[in-house]
C-alpha positions as CSV (number, residue, x, y, z in Angstrom):
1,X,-15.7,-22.4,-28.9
2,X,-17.9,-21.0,-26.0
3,X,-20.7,-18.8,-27.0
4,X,-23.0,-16.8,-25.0
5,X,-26.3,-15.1,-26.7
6,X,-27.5,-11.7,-24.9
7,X,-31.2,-11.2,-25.4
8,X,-33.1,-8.1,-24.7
9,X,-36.2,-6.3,-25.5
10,X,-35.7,-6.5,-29.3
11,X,-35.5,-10.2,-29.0
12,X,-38.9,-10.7,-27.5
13,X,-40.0,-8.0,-30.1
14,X,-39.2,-9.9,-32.9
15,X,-42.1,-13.1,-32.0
16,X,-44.3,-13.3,-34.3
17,X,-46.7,-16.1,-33.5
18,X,-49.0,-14.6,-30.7
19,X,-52.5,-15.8,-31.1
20,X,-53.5,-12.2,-30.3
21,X,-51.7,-11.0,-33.6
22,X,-49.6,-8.8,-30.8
23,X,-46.1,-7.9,-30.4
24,X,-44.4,-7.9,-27.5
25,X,-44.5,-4.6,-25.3
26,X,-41.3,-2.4,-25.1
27,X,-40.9,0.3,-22.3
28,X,-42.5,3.1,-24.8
29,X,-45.8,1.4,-25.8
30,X,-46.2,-1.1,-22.7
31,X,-49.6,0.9,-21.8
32,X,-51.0,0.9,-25.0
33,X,-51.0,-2.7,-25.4
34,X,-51.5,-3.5,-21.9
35,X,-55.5,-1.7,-22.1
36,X,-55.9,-3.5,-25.4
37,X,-55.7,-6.7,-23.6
38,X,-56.3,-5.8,-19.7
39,X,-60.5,-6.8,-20.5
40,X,-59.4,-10.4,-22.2
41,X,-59.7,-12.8,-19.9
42,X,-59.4,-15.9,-22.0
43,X,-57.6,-16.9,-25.3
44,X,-58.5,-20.3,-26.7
45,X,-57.9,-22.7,-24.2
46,X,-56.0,-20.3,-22.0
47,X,-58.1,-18.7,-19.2
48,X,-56.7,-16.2,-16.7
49,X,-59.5,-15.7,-13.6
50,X,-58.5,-11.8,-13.9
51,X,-61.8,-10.7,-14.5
52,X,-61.9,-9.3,-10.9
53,X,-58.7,-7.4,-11.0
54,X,-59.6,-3.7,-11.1
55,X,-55.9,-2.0,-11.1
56,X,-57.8,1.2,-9.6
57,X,-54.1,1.6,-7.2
58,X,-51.9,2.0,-9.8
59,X,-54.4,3.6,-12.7
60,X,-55.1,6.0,-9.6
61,X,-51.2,6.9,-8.8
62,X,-51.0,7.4,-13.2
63,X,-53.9,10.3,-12.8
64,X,-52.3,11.9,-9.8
65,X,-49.2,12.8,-11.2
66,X,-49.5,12.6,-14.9
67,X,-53.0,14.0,-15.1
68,X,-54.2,10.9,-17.3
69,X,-57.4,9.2,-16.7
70,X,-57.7,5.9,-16.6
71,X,-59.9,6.0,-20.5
72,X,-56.7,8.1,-21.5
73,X,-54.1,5.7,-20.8
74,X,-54.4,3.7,-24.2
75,X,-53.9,6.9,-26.1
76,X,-51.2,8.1,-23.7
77,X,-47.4,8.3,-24.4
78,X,-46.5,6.8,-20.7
79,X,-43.1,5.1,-20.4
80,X,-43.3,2.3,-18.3
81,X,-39.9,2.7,-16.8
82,X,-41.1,6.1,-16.0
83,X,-43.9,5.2,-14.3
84,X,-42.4,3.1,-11.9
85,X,-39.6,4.7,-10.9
86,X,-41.5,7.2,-10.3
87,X,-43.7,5.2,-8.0
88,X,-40.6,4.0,-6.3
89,X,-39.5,7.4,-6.0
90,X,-43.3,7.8,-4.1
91,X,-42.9,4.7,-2.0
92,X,-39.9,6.2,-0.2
93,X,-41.3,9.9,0.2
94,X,-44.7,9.4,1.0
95,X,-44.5,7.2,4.5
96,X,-48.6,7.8,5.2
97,X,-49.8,6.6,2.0
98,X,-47.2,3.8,1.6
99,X,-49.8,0.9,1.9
100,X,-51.1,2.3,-1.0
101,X,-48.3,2.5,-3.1
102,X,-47.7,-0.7,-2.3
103,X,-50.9,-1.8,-3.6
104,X,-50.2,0.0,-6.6
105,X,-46.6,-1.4,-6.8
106,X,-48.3,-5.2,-6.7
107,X,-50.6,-4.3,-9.5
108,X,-48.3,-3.1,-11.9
109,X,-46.3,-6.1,-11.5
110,X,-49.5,-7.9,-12.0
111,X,-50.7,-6.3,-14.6
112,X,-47.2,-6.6,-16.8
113,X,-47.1,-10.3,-16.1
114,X,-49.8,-10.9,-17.6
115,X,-50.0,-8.2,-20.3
116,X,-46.9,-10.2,-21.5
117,X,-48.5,-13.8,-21.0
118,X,-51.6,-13.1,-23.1
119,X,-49.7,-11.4,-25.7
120,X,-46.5,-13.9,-26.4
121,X,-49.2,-16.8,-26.3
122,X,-49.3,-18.6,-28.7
123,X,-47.0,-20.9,-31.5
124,X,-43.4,-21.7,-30.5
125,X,-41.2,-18.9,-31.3
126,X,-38.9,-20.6,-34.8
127,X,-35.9,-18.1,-34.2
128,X,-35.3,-18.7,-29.9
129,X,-36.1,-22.8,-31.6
130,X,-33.1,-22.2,-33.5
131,X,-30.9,-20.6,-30.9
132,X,-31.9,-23.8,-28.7
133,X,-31.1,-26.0,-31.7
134,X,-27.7,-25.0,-31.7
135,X,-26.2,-24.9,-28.5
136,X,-23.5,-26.8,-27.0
137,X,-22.6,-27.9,-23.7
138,X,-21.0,-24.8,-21.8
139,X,-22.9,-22.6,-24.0
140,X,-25.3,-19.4,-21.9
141,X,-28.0,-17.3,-22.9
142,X,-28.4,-14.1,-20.6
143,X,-31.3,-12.9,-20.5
144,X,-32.8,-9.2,-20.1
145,X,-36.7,-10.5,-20.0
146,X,-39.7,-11.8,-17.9
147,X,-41.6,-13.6,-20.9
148,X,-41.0,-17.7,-21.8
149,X,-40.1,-17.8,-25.2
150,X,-36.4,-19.2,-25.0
151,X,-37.8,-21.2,-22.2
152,X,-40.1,-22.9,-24.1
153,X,-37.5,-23.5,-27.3
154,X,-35.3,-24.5,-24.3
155,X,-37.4,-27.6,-23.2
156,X,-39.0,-28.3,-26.5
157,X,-35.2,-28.5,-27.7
158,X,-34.0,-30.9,-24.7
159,X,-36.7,-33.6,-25.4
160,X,-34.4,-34.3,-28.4
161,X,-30.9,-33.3,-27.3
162,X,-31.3,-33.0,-23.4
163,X,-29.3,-29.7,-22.9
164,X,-30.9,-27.9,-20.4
165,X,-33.5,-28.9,-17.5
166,X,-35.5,-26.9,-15.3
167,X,-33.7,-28.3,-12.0
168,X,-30.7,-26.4,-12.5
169,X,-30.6,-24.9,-16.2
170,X,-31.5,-21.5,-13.9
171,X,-27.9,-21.3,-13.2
172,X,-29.5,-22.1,-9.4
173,X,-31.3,-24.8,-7.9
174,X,-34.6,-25.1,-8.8
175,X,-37.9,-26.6,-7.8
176,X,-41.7,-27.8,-9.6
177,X,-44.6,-26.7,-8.8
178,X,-47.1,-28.2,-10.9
179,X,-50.8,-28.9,-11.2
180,X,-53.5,-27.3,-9.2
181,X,-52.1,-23.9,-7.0
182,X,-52.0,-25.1,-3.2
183,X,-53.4,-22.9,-0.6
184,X,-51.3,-22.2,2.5
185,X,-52.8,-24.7,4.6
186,X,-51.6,-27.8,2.1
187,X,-48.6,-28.8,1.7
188,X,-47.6,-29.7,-2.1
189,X,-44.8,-31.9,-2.6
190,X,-42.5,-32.1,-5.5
191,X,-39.5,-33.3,-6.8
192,X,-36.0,-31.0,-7.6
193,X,-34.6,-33.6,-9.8
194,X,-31.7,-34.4,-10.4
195,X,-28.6,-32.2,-10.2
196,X,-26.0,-30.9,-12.9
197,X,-28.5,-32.0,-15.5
198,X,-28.2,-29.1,-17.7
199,X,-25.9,-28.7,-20.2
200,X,-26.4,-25.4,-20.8
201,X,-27.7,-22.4,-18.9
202,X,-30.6,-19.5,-19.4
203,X,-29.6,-16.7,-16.7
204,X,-32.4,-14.6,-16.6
205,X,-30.9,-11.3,-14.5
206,X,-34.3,-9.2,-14.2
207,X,-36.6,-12.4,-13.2
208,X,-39.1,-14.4,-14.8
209,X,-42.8,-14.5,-15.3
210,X,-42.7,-18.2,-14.0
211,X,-40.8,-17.6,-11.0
212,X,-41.7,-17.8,-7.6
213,X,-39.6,-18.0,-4.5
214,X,-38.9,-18.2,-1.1
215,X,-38.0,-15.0,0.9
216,X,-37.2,-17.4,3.9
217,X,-34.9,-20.0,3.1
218,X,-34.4,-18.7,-0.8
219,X,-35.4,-21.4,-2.6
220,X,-36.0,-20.9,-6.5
221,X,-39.3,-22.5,-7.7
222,X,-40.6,-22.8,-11.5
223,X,-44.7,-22.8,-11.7
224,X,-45.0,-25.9,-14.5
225,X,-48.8,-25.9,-14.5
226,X,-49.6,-25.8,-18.4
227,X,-53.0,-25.1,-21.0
228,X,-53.5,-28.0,-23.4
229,X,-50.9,-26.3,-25.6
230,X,-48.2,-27.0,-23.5
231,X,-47.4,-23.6,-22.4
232,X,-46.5,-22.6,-18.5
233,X,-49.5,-20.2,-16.6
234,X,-48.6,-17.3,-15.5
235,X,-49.7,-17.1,-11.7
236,X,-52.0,-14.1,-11.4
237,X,-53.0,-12.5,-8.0
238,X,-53.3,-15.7,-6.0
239,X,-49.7,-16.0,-6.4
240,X,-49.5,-15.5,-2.6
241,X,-51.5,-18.5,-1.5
242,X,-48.9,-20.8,-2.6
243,X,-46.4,-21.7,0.1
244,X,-42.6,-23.5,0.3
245,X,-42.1,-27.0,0.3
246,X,-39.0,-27.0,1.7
247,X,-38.7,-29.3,5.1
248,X,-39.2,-27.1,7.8
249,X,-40.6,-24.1,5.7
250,X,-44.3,-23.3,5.0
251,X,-43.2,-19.4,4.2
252,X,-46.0,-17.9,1.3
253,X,-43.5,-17.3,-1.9
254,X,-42.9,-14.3,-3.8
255,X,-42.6,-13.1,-7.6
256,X,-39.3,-12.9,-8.6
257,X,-39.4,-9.6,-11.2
258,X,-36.7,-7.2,-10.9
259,X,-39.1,-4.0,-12.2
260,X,-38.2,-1.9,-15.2
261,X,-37.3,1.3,-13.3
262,X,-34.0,3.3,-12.6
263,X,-33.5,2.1,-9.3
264,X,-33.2,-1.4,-9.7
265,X,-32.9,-2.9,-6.4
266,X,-30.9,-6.3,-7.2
267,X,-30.0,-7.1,-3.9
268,X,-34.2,-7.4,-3.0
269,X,-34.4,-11.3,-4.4
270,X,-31.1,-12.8,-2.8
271,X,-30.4,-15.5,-5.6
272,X,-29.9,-12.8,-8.4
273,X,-26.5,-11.5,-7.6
274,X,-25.6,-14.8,-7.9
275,X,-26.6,-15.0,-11.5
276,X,-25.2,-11.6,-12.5
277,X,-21.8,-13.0,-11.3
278,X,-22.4,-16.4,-13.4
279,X,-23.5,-13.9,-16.4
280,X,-19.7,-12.4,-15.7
281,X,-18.3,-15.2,-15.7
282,X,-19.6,-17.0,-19.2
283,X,-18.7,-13.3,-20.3
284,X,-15.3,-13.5,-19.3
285,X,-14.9,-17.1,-21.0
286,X,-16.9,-16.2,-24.0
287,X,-14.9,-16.9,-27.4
288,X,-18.3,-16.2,-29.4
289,X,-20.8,-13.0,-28.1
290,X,-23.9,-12.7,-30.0
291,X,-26.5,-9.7,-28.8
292,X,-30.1,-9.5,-30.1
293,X,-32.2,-6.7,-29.2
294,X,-30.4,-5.2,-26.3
295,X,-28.9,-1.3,-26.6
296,X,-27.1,-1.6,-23.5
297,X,-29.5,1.5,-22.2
298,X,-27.2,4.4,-20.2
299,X,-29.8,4.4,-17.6
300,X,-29.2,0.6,-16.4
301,X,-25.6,1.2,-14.8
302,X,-25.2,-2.6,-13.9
303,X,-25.6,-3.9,-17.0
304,X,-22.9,-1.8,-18.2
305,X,-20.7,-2.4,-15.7
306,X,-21.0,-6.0,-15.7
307,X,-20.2,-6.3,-19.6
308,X,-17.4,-3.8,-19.7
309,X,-15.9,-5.6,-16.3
310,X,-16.1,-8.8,-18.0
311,X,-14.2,-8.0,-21.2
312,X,-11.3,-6.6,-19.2
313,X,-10.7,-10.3,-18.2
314,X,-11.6,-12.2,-21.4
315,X,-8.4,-13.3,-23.6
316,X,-10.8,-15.4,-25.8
317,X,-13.2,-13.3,-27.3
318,X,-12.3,-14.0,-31.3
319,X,-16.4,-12.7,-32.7
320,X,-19.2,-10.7,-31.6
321,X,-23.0,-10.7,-33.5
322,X,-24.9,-8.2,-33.3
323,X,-29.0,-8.7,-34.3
324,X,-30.8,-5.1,-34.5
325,X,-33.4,-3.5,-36.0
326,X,-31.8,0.1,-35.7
327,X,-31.1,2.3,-38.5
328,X,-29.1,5.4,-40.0
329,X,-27.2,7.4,-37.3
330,X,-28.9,5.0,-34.7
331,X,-27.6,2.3,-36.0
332,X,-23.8,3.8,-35.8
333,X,-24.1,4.6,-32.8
334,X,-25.7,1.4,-31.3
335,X,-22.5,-0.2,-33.3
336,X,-19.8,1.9,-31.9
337,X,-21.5,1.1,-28.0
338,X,-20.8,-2.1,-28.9
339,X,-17.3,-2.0,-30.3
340,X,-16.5,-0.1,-27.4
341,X,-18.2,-2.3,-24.6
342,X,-16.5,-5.4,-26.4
343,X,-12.6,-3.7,-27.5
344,X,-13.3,-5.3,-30.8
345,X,-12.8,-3.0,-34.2
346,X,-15.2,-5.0,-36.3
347,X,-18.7,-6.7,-35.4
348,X,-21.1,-9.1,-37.6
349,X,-24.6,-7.3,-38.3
350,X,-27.6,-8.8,-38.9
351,X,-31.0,-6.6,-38.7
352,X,-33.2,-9.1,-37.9
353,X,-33.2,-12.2,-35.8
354,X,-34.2,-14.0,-39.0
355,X,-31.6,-13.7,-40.7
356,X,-29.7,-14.1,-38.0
357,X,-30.9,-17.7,-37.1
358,X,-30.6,-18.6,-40.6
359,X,-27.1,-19.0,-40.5
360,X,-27.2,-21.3,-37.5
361,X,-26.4,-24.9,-37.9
């Protein structure tokens, strides 16, 4: 029995153990919690060199065309799916100030990494343990976010069971980089490991916080520099003083975040088609589906696509979980999405991961 888990915002939502006493943001409140930690710049042994990060682009793009100050944003009702398509929208029409927007463009993506990094750290997350717990080989969690928290369950879980790897648990190969950031003019070696080590797979479609790669020869690499708790650092604005260590290739790398925003441009990191098809693929073969937080939005056409393509293919499909918080009329509606997406009559409901992971062996 093959299953594959689908996380999405609600998963990340549910965490509980931030050492901040935070949740995790969602699109409608992303701002708000973003200036309630945008002036901490260290949390216990965790420190973050963002004191000189000023985000004046992108606070200055906000005021422009929604008339908010930067003091105003915390008390604001800014979406941050919004905003950035938006800015996209910008990018394109305004050709003079484009190095602008591009500053602002690199900021935002700045300032959501590690808006998420300071508020998810903290304890290991018990429910994504338990998911990790109980994997088998073949077994795929898709993925919908940026932030580490089935990531870390994932490699706390394989020092016991040795599931799933770094090297190529990514669905693609992937490379270390650990220890002290290298400037261009070093060269840092490291180690891919070895292959068709992982068991299981974590295909994370919109990127991840601890991704870099290389827009030259395209090679995937996975920052492993970690506090005394254990926990991967986020690579803040010097991300682009760390180069490839590929033979042949001292290219600077690149963030690999595919930006909340209507326009999704999937085809920008040339690696992530390939694990949208892998995604299809376990979909197709699935005989289990379980879906935590994830509403399958109108708005993110590929998603949709992707999930309703795969079913027309699957012959195996015998159970699908869903895990959601939703309520009343919501909650119908989120459940007949669902039904319909996955040709099924009857789903299993929990509302809360919690429960959920309770049942798992």
């Amino acid at each position: 029995m093959t299953r594959v888990y689908v996380l999405g915002a609600g998963a990340g939502a549910a965490y509980r153990g931030s050492y901040l006493g935070e949740t995790s943001p969602v699109a409608k409140n992303f701002f708000q919690k973003a200036m309630r930690v945008i002036n901490i710049h260290q949390i216990r042994e965790r420190y973050y060199e963002d004191e000189d990060m000023t985000y004046n682009h992108i606070f200055q793009f906000i005021e422009r065309l929604w008339g908010v100050s930067r003091n105003e944003v915390s008390n604001s009702n800014l979406d941050m799916e919004e905003v950035l398509t938006l800015l996209n929208i910008e990018m394109e029409e305004d050709q003079p100030g484009r190095e602008r927007l591009l500053k602002a463009y690199e900021e935002y993506l700045l300032l959501m990494a590690l808006t998420f990094d300071k508020i998810l750290y903290g304890d290991l997350c018990p429910y994504h343990s338990k998911i990790a717990a109980s994997l088998n080989p073949g077994d795929t969690i898709i993925s919908f976010n940026y932030e580490l928290l089935m990531d870390y369950a994932l490699l706390r879980a394989n020092l016991q069971r040795k599931m799933w790897c770094i090297q190529d648990g990514y669905g693609i190969s992937c490379r270390y980089l650990s220890g002290s950031i290298m400037p261009l003019h070093s060269k840092h070696q490291n180690d891919s490991g070895p292959a068709n080590c992982a068991k299981v797979k974590l295909l994370k479609l919109h990127g991840s916080l601890n991704w870099l790669y290389c827009p030259q020869c395209g090679q995937l690499y996975a920052y492993e520099h970690s506090d005394g708790g254990g926990h991967s650092v986020v690579i803040n604005g010097i991300a682009n003083m760390i180069q490839c260590t590929s033979q042949h290739c001292c290219n600077k790398l690149s963030r690999v975040i595919i930006p909340p925003t209507l326009m999704k441009n999937y085809q920008s990191i040339p690696f992530i088609p390939e694990l949208w098809h892998q995604a299809r693929r376990a979909l197709g073969f699935a005989s289990e589906i379980v879906v935590i937080g994830y509403s399958f939005p109108t708005t993110d056409f590929r998603s949709n696509w992707m999930f309703r393509k795969a079913m027309v293919d699957n012959k195996e499909l015998k159970k699908v979980t869903i895990v959601d918080k939703a309520e009343g009329y919501q909650l119908e509606t989120l459940l007949d999405k669902h039904k319909s997406i996955f040709r099924v009559k009857d789903v299993d409901f929990y509302p809360d991961i919690g429960a959920f992971t309770q049942t798992l062996k």
